[in-house]
C-alpha positions in Angstrom: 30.9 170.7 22.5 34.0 171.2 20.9 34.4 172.6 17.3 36.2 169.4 16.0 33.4 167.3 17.4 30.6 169.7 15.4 32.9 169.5 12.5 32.1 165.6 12.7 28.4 166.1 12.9 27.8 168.2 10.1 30.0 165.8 7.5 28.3 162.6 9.0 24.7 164.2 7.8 23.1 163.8 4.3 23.7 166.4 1.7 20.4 167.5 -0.1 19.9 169.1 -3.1 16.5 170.6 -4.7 14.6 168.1 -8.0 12.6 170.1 -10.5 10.3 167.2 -10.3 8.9 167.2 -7.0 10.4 170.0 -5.8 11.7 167.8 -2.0 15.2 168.0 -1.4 16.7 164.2 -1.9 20.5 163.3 -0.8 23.2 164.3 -3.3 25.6 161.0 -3.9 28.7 161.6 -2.3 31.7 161.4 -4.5 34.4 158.7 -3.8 36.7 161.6 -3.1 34.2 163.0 -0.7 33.6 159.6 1.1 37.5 159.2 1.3 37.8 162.2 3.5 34.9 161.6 5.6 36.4 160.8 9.4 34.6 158.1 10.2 35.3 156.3 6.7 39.5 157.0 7.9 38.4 155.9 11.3 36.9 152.6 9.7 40.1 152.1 7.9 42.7 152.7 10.4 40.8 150.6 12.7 41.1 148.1 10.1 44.7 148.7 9.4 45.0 148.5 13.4 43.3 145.1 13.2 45.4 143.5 10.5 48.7 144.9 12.1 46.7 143.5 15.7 46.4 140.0 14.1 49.6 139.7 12.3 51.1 140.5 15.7 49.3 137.7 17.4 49.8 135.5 14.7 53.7 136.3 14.8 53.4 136.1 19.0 52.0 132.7 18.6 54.3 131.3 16.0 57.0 132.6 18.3 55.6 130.9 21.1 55.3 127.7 19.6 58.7 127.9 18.2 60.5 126.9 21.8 58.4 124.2 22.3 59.2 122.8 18.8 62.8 123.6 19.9 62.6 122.1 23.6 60.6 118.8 22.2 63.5 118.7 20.0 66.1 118.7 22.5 64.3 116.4 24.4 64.2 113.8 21.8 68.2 114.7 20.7 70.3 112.3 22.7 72.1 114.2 25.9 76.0 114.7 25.2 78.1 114.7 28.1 78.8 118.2 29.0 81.7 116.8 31.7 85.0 116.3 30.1 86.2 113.8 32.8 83.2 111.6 31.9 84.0 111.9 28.1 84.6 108.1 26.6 88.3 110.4 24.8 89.1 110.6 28.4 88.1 107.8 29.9 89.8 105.7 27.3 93.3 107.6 27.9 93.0 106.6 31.6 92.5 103.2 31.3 95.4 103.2 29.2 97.9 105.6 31.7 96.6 102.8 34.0 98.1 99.9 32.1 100.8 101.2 31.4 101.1 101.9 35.1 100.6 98.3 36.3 103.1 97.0 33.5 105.5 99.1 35.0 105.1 98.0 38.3 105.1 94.4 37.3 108.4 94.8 35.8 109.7 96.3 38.7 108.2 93.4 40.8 110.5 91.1 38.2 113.4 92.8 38.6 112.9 92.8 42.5 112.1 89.0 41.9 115.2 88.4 40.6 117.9 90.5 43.0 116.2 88.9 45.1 116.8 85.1 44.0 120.4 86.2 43.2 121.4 87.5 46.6 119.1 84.3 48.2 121.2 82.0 45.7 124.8 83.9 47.4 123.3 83.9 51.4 120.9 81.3 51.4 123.8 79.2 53.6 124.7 82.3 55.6 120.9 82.9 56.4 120.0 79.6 57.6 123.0 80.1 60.2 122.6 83.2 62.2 119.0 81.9 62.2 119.7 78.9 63.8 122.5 80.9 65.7 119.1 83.1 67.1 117.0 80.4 67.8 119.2 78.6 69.8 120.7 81.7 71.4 116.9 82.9 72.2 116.6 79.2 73.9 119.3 80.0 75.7 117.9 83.1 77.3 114.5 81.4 77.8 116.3 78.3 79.6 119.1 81.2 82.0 115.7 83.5 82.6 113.9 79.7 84.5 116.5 79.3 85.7 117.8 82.5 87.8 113.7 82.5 88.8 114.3 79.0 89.9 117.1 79.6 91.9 115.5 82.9 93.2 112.9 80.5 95.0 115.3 78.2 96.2 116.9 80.9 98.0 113.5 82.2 99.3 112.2 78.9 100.3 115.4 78.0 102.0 114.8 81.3 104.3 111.2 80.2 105.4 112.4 76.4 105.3 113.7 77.1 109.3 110.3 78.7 110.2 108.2 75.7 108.6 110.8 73.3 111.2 109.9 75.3 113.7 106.5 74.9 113.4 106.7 71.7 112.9 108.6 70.8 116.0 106.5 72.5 118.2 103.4 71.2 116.7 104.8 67.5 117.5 106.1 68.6 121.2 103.3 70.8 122.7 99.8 68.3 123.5 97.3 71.4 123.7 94.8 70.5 127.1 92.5 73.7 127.0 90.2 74.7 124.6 92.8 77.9 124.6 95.5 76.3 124.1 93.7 74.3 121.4 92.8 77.6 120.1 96.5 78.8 120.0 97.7 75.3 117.9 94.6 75.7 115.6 95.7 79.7 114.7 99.4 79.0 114.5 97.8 75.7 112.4 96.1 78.0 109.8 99.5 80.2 109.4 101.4 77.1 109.1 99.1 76.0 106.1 99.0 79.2 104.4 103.0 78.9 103.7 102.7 75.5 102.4 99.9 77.2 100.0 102.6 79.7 98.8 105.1 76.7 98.4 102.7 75.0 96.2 101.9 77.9 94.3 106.0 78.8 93.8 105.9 74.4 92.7 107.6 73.7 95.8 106.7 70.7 97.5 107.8 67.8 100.0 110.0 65.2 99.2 108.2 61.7 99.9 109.6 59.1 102.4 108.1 57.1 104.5 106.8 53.8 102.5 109.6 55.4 99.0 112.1 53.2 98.2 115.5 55.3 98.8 116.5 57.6 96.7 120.3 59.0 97.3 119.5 62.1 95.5 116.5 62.8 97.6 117.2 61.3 100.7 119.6 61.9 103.6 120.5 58.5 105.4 121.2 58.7 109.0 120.9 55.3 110.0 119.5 51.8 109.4 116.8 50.1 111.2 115.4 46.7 111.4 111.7 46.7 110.6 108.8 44.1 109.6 106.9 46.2 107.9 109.1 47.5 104.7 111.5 45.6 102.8 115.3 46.5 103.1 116.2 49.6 101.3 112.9 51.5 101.8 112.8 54.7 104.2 110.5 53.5 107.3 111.1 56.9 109.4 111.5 60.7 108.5 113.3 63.0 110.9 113.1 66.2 108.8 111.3 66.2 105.7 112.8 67.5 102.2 111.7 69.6 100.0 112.3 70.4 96.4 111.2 72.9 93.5 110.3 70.9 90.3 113.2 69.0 89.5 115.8 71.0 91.5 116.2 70.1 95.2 115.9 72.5 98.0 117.1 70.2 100.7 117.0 66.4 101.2 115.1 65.0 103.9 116.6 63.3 106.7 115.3 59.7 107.3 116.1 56.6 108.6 116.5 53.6 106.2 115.3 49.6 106.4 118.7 47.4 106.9 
């Protein structure tokens, strides 16, 4: 035990002091002064001291923490201000009126182009209208020379095969197949025969009608007359070689033999 701790015991006990009465010892009061510097009386007090600081603390602590709430309720019920200044109404206002101004510019330059415009239409309005017809007509023109070299291109093609078709055809009118081999020959020289008047019709070329068509002199070749009972006079009653043309252009007239 420490000296400071014995020191506490012995003021903590009761002083006594001797009566004449009775002759026991009784506890002497202790003076104010005495009580005052007793530890545990300066313990008592600091402790209380500690206590009112303690609370005042708490008291401050909780008014402090009340304080942001009060603040953030407030905010909360403050309306929000834009913080952006490209949302600002200041802003927004000056844009719509750049923008106005923008679009009244432009419709005045859409006048003025308006009107150069009517002015030079007014001065070559006739001059227009001429080299447009001068195009159209000079674009038919093409069109119409373009059918026509493509026309004459086919004439010139069909005139080449036009001897092979005879030939076929005069050797399909002179030969009288007797075996089935020989019928087989006719019937595959037959089927090449037909695929070149497929290609004819396909290029428009076609045969010129005769027998039974009244005569035509820019279709037909006469070369001679013939009495006949069946056709009136003037109509084509035989066909030695048969014409052919290519739409309206002819290719080559056929040869045929006229009703006298």
């Amino acid at each position: 035990m420490t000296a400071f701790a014995i020191k506490r015991i012995i003021l903590a006990l009761p002083i006594f002091t001797a009566t004449p009465a009775n002759g026991f010892l009784t506890p002497r009061a202790r003076s104010v002064s005495t009580l005052a510097q007793s530890p545990t009386l300066r313990l008592t007090r600091q402790s209380s001291l500690y206590a009112s600081a303690d609370d005042s603390e708490a008291s401050s602590t909780e008014a402090s923490s009340e304080e942001p709430a009060s603040k953030e309720s407030e905010e909360e019920k403050a309306p929000e201000e834009p913080n952006d200044i490209l949302n600002s109404p200041a802003f927004l206002q000056r844009k719509v009126e750049v923008l106005r101004s923008d679009v009244a510019a432009l419709d005045k330059s859409i006048e003025e182009a308006n009107a150069v415009y009517a002015a030079n239409k007014e001065e070559w309005s006739d001059k227009f209208d001429k080299l447009n017809e001068e195009s159209r007509m000079m674009q038919e023109r093409f069109t119409k020379l373009g059918a026509d070299q493509t026309a004459l291109a086919t004439v010139d093609v069909v005139k080449q095969m036009l001897n092979v078709i005879d030939t076929y055809e005069r050797a399909f009118n002179a030969i009288e197949p007797s075996t089935d081999e020989q019928h087989n020959i006719v019937a595959a020289y037959r089927e090449t025969y037909d695929k070149i008047l497929d290609c004819f019709a396909e290029l428009n070329v076609t045969k010129v009608e005769t027998v039974g068509a009244e005569f035509d002199y820019e279709l037909h070749q006469a070369m001679m007359q013939m009495v006949s009972d069946e056709y009136e006079e003037g109509v084509v009653c035989q066909e030695f070689a048969p014409g052919w043309v290519c739409g309206d252009r002819l290719i080559r007239p056929a040869m045929v033999a006229v009703t006298a």
